[in-house]
OpenMM code with the backbone's topology and positions (N, CA, C; nanometers):
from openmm import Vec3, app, unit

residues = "UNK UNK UNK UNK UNK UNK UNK UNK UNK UNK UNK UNK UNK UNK UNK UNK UNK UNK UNK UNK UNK UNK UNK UNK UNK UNK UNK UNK UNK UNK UNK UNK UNK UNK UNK UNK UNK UNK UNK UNK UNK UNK UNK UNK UNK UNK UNK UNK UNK UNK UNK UNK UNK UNK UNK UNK UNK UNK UNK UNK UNK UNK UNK".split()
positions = [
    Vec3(0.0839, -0.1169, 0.0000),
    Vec3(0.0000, 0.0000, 0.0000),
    Vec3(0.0889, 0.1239, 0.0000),
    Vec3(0.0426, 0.2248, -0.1026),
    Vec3(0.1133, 0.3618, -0.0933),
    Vec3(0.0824, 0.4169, -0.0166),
    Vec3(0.1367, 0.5561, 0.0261),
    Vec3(0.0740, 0.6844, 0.1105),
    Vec3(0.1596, 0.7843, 0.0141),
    Vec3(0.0576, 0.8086, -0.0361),
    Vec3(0.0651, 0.9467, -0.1229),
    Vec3(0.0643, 1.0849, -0.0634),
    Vec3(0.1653, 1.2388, -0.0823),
    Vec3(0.1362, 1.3310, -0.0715),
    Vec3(0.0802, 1.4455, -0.1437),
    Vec3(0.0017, 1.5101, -0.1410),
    Vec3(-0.0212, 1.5947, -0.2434),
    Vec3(-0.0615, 1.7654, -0.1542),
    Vec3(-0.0796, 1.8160, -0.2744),
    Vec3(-0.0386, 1.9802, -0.1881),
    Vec3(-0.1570, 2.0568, -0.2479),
    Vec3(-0.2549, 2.1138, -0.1695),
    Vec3(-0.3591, 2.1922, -0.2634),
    Vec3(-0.3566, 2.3429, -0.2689),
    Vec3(-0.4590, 2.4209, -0.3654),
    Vec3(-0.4233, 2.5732, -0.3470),
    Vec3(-0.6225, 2.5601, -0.3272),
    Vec3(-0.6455, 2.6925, -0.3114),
    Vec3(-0.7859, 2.7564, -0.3377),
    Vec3(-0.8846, 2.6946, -0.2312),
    Vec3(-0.8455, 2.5950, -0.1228),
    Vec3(-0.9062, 2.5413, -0.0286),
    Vec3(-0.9143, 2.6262, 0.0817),
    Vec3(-1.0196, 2.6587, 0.1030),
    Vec3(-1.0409, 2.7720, 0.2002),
    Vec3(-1.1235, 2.8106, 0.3487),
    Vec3(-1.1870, 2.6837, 0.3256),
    Vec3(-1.3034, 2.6672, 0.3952),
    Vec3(-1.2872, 2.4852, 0.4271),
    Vec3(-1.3845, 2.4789, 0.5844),
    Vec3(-1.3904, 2.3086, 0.6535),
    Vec3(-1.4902, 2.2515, 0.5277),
    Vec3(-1.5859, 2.3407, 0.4541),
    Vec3(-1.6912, 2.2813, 0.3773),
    Vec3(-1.5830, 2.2174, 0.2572),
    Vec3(-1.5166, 2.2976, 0.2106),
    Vec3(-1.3756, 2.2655, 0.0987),
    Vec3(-1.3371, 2.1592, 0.1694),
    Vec3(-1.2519, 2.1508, 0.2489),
    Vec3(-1.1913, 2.0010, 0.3074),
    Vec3(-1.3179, 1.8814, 0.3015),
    Vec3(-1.3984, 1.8877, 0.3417),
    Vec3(-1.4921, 1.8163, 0.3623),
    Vec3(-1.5391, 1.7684, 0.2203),
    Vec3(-1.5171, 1.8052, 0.0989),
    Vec3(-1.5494, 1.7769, -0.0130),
    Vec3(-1.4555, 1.7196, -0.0393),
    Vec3(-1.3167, 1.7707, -0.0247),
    Vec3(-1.2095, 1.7397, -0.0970),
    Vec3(-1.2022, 1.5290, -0.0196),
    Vec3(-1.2436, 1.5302, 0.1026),
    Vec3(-1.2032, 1.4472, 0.1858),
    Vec3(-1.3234, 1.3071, 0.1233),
    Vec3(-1.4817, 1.3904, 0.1275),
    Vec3(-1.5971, 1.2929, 0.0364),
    Vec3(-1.4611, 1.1727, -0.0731),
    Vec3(-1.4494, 1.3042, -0.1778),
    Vec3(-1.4507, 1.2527, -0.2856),
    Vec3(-1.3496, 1.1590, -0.2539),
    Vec3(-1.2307, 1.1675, -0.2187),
    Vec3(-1.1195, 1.0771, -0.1854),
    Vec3(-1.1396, 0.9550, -0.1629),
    Vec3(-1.2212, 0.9814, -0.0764),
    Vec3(-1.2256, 0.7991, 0.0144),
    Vec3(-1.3768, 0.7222, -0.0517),
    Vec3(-1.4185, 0.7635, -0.1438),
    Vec3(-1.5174, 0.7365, -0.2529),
    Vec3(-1.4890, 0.6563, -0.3653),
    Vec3(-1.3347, 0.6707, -0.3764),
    Vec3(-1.2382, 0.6158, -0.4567),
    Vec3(-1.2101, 0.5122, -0.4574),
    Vec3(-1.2066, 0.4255, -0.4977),
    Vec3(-1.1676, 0.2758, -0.5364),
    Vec3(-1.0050, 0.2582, -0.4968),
    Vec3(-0.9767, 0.1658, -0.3772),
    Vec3(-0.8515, 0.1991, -0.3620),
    Vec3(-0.7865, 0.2899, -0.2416),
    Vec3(-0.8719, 0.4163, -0.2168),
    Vec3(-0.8374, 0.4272, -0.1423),
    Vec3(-0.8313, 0.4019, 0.0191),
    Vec3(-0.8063, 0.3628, 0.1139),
    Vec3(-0.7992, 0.3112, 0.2275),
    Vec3(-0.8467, 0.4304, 0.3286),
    Vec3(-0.7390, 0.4968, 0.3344),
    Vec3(-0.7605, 0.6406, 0.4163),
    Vec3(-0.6771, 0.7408, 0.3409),
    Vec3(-0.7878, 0.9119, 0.3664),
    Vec3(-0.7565, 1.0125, 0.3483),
    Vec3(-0.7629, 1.1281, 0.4303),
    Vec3(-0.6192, 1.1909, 0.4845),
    Vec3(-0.5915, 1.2879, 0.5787),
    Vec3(-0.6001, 1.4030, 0.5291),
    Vec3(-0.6738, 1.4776, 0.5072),
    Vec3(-0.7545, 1.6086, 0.4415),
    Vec3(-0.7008, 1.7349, 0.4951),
    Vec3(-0.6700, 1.7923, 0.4884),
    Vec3(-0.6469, 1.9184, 0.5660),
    Vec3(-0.6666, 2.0594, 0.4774),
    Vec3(-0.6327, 2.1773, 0.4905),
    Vec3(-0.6773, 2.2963, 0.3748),
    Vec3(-0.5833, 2.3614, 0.3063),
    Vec3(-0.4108, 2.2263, 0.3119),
    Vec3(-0.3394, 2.3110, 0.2354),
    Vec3(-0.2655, 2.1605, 0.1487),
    Vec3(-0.3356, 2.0672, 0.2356),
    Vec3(-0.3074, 1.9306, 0.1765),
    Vec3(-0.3458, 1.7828, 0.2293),
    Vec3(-0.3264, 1.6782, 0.1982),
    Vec3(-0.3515, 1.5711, 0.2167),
    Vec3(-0.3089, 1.4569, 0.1552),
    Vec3(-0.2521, 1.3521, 0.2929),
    Vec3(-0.1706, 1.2203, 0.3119),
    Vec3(-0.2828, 1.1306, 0.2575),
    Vec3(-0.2826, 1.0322, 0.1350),
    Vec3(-0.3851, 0.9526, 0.1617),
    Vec3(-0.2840, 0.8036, 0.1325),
    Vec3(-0.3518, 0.7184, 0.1662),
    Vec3(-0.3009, 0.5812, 0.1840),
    Vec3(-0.4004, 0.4755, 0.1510),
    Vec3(-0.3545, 0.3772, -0.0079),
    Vec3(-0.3940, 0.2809, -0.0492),
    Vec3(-0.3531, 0.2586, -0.1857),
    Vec3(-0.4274, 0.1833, -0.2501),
    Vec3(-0.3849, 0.1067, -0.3998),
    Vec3(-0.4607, 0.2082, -0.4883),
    Vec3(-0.3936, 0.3564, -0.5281),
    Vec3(-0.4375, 0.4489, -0.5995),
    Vec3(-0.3606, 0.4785, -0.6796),
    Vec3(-0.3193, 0.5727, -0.7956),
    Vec3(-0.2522, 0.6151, -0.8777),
    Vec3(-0.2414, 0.7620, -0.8287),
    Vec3(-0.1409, 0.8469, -0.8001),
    Vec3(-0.1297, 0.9631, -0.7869),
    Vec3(-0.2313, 1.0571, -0.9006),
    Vec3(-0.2213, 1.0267, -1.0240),
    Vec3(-0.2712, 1.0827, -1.1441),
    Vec3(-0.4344, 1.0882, -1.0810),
    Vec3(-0.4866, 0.9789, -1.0425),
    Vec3(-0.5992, 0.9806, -1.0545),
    Vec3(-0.6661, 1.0698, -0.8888),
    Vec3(-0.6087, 1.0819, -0.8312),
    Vec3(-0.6064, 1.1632, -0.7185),
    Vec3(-0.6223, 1.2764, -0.7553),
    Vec3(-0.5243, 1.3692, -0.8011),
    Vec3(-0.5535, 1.4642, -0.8841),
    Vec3(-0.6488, 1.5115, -0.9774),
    Vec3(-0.6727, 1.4438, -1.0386),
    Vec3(-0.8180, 1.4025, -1.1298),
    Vec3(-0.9307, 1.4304, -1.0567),
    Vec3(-0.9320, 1.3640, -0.9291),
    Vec3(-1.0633, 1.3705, -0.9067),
    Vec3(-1.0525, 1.5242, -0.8083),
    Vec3(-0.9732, 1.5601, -0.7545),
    Vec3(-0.9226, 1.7094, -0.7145),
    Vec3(-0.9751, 1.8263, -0.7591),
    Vec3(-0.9208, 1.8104, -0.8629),
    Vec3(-0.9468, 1.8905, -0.9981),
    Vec3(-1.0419, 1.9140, -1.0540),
    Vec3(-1.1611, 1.8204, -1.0587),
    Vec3(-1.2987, 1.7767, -1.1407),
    Vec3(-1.3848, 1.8987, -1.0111),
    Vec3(-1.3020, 1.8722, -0.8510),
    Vec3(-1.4083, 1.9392, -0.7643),
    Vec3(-1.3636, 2.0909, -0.7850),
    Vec3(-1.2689, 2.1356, -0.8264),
    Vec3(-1.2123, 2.2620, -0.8857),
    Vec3(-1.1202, 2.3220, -0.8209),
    Vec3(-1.0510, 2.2593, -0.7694),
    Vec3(-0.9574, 2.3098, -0.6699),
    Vec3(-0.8120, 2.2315, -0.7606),
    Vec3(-0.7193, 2.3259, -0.7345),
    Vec3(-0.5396, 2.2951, -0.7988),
    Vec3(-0.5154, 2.1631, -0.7253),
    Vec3(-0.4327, 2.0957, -0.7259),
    Vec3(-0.3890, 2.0252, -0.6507),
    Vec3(-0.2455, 1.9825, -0.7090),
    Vec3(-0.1460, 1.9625, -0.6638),
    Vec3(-0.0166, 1.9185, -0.7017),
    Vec3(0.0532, 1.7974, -0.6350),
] * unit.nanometer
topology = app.Topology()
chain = topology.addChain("A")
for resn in residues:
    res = topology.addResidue(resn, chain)
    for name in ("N", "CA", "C"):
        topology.addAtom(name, app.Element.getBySymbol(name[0]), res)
């Protein structure tokens, strides 16, 4: 199992985390996701790419 890092921008708000955090662990694969409003640790059988992806789709940067 991985633990991925990734780094977000435009997250501003607990309602923002709270979306960002939904969609994550909604994910196929993923195990757990540590959410926070400038980034988030998640851990399981995911692809970085697709993390981002789904980041992105909610409209927020993510790197």
């Amino acid at each position: 199992m991985a633990r991925i890092a990734l780094t977000f921008e435009q997250v501003d708000s607990a309602e923002d985390v709270n979306r960002i955090t939904t969609a994550l662990m909604e994910m196929d694969g993923v195990e757990e996701a540590e959410v926070g409003r400038h980034g988030a640790d998640v851990e399981g059988r995911v692809r970085r790419e697709a993390l981002l992806q789904t980041i992105q789709a909610l409209g927020y940067k993510a790197h």
